[in-house]
N, C-alpha and C positions, 0 to 999 in steps of 0.2 A: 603399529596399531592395525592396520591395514593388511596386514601379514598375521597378526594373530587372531583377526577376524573371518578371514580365507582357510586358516588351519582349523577354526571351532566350527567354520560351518562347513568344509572338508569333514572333518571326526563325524559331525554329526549325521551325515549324509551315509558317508560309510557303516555305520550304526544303523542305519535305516536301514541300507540296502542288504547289510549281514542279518539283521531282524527279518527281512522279507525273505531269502535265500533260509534263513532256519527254519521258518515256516513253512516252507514250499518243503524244504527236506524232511519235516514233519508229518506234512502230509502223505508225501509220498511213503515215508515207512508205513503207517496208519493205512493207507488204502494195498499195499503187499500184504501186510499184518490179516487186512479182515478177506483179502483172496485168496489167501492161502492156508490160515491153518483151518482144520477142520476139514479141508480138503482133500480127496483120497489121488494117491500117486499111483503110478503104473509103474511095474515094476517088473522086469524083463525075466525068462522063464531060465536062463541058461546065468554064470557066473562064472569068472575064472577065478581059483584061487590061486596067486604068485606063488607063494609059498611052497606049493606041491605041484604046481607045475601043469593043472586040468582042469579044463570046462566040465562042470555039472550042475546038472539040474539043483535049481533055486533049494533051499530049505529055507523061507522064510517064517514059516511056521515054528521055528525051534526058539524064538526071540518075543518076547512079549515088547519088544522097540526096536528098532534100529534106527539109525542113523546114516541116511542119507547124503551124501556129500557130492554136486554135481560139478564136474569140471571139464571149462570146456578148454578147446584152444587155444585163447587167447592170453597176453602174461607171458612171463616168467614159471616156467613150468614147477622146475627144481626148488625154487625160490618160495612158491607160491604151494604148493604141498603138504610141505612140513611132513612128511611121511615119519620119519623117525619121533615126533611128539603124536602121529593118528596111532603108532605101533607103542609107545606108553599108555596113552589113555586106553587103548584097545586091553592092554594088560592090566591095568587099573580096574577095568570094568570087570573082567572074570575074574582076578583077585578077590574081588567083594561078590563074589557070587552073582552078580547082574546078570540078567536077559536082557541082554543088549548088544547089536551084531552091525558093526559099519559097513555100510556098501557103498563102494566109489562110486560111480559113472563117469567114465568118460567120452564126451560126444567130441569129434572131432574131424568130420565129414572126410573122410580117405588123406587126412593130413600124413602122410607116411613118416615125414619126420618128426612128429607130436608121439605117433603111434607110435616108433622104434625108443624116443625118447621115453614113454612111460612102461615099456615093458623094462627097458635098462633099470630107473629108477626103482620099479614095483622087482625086479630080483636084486638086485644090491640094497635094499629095505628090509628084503625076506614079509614081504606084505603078510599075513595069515588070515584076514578076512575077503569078504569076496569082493571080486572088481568086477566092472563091466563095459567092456570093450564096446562103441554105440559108434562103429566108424561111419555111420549111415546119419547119426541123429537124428533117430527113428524114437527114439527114448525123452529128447528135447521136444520132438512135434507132438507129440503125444502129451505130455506135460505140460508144455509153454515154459518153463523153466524163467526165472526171475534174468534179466540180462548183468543187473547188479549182483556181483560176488560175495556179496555180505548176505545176502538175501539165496546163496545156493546150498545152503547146510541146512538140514531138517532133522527133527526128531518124531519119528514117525512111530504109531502106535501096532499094534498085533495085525488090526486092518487097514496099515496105512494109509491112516490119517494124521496130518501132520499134526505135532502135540507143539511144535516150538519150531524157533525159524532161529539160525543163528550159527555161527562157526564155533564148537567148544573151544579149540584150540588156539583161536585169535584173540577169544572173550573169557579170562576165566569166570564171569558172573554165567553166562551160557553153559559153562560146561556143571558148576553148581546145580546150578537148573537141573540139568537134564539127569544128572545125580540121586538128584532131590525125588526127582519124574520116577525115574527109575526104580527107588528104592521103596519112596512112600505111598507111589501111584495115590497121588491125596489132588491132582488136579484132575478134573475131570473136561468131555469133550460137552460143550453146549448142546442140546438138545433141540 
């Protein structure tokens, strides 16, 4: 009896404390959610594309969206990527005629082995959208970038303002979304 009473008010406590801990992580997405969208990003002037192999000047302007995806050091690099499902979806999106253009960021303060690591990766991928080298995280100071990973994927609008916060590729209700953004431009930015 005395054991099943220690175990109901154990359950219950744990209940509580996972109620407070859901709350708390409630709020925290809620207070990202209302600093960030609508918020306009900086977006660096230079780009490498993998794929062919050369730095040039931004064309940001050719995309009525992009998609932001900020990555830093930290992690499992290869693991954490999914480069081979950003180069589907990336195909998906010009299949359906979209204006829509991913841009990596990677900040990685002169990590040289981060930095060898993702040039290997971004040519054995055959990347085709643009990356951006930020060995300085000149790109993170400038932005404050979210520290949570869940919170580093954007869908940003023509003047880069974030339209949506969210990883398509982790989430497929995000990548719908951004889909949805894309196609119907039927959500609009608060005034």
């Amino acid at each position: 009896m005395k054991n099943r009473l220690l175990l109901l008010s154990s359950s219950i406590l744990l209940l509580l404390c996972f109620s407070c801990k859901q709350s708390e992580q409630q709020k925290k997405v809620a207070s990202i959610l209302t600093e960030w969208v609508d918020r306009v990003v900086v977006l660096p002037d230079t780009v490498y594309i993998p794929k062919e192999g050369i730095v040039k000047k931004a064309d940001y302007e050719c995309c009525d969206y992009k998609i932001l995806n900020y990555v830093d050091s930290i992690g499992c690099l290869s693991c954490d990527l999914k480069l081979t499902e950003w180069n589907a979806l990336y195909k998906r999106l010009q299949d359906k005629g979209m204006s829509v253009m991913p841009v990596f960021i990677f900040g990685f303060s002169n990590n040289k082995k981060f930095k060898k690591e993702i040039y290997s990766l971004l040519r054995h991928n055959a990347i085709a959208f643009p990356v951006v080298m930020d060995s300085l995280s000149q790109i993170n100071k400038l932005n404050n970038f979210p520290d949570d990973r869940r919170f580093q994927t954007f869908l940003l609008d023509k003047e880069n303002k974030v339209v949506v916060i969210g990883n398509p590729i982790y989430n497929p209700y995000i990548e719908d979304l951004y889909f949805d953004i894309a196609t119907n431009k039927t959500i609009s930015h608060r005034n």
